[in-house]
C-alpha positions in Angstrom: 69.7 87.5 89.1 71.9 84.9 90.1 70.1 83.2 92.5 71.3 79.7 94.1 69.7 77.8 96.6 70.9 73.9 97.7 69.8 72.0 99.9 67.6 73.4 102.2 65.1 72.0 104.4 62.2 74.6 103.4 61.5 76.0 100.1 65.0 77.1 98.0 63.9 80.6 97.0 60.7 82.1 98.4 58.7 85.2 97.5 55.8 86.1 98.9 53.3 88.7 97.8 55.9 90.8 95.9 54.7 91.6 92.2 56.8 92.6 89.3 59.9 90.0 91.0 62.3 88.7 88.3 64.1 85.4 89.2 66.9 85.2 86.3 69.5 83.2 85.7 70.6 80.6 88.6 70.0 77.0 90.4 67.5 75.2 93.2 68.3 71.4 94.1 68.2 69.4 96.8 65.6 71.6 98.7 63.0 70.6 101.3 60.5 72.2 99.6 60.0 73.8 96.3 62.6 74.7 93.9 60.7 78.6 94.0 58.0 79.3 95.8 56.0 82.6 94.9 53.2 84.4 94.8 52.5 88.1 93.4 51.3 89.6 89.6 53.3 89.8 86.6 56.4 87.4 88.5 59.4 86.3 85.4 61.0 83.4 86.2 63.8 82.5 83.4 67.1 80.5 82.9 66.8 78.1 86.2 67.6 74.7 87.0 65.1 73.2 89.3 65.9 69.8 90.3 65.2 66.8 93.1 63.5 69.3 95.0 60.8 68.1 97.2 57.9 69.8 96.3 57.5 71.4 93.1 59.9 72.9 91.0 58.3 76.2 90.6 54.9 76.8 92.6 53.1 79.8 91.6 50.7 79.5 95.2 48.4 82.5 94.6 44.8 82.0 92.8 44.9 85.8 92.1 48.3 86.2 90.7 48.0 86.9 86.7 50.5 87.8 84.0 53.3 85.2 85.4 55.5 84.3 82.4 58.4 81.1 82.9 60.8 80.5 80.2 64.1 78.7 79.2 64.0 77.4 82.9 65.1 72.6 83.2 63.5 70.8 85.2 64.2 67.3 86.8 63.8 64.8 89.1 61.3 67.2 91.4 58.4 65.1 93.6 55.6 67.1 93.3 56.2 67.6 89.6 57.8 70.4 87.4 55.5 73.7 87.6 51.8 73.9 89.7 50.4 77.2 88.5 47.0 78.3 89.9 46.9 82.2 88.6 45.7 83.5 85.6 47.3 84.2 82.4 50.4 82.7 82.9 52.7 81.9 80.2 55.0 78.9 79.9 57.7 78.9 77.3 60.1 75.9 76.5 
């Protein structure tokens, strides 16, 4: 929880492989990369900012992660584009 990351020339907050992570509550901007970066099963991401990152603002990178749920998170200005999700069963809320 918590979690800032600006401007940094990679990828603002990276997981990888970890399942059951929790990202709540915080900032990305002005990263090299994406906003969050992650792969594992059953990953919550709620309550971010994400913007002028550039990559994506959230890229969910694994083909076998399922059960991913993002909610309440703003998005803006990011290159790539706001959320590129390639699991299954994820669940986007407004």
């Amino acid at each position: 929880t918590g979690l800032y990351s600006i401007g940094n020339g990679g990828n603002g907050i990276e997981s990888d492989v970890a399942s059951d992570s929790h990202f709540i509550g915080g900032a990305s901007v002005k990263n090299g990369g994406d906003g969050i970066n992650t792969s594992g099963d059953r990953t919550k991401i709620s309550n971010f900012y994400l913007d002028t990152n550039a990559g994506y603002g959230i890229n969910l990178v694994d083909v076998g992660s399922v059960d991913t749920k993002i909610s309440s998170c703003e998005f803006s200005s990011n290159t790539s584009g706001d959320i590129n999700e390639v699991g299954k069963g994820t669940i986007i809320d407004p």
